[in-house]
N, C-alpha and C positions, 0 to 999 in steps of 0.2 A: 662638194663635201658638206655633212652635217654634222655638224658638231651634236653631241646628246650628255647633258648634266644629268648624273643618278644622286640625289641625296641618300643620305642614312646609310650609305656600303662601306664596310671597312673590311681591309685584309685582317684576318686575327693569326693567320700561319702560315706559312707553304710546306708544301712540301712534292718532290719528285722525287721518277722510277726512270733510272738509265738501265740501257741494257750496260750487260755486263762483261762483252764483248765489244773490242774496240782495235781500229786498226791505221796501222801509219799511213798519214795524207799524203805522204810524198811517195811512197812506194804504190798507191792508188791511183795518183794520177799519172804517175810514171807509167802504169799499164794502161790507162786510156789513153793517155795522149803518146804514147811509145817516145815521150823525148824528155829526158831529164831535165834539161835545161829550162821546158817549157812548165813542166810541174812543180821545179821549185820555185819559178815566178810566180804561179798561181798559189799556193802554200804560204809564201812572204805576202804577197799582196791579200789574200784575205784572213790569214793570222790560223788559219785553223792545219793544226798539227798532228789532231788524228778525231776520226768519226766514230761513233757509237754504233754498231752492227746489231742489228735484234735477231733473232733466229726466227726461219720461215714462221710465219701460220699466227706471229705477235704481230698486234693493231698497236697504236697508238692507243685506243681507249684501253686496251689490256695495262697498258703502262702507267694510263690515270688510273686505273682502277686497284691496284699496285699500290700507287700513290697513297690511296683518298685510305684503304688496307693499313697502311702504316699509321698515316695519320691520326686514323681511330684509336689504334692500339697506340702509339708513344703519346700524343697527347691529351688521352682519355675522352674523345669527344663522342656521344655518342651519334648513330647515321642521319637521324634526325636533326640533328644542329647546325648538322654542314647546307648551307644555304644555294652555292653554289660550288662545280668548278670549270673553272679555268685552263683550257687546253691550247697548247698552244706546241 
């Protein structure tokens, strides 16, 4: 592993683009896994209660791009100032 120090970087905002479609984890993995029992074990043990669903033909970067859209417009930055982003 390498560690790497970047001097002079600071966060000045975030911001994020969820889709807007979202659907119950336990009734999702109920139909993978066909066993209730087993889906609401996996539900409890990793805390997540419902997923975020994008509609076909949306990337991830459509969603930073969304994003970085907002960004501009609420907190008046113009495209040139934004230094980097952060996708994750």
């Amino acid at each position: 592993m390498k560690i790497q120090i970047i001097d002079g970087v600071a966060i000045e905002c975030i911001c994020t683009c969820l889709p807007a479609k979202s659907e119950d984890n336990l009734v999702r993995c109920t139909e993978v896994y066909g066993d209730e029992k087993k889906a609401m074990s996996i539900v409890k043990a990793t805390g997540i209660n419902s997923r975020r669903i994008v509609e076909s033909g949306t990337s991830s970067l459509d969603l930073c791009v969304k994003a970085a859209q907002a960004l501009i417009e609420d907190v008046g930055l113009a495209p040139e100032e934004i230094g980097a982003v952060i996708e994750s």
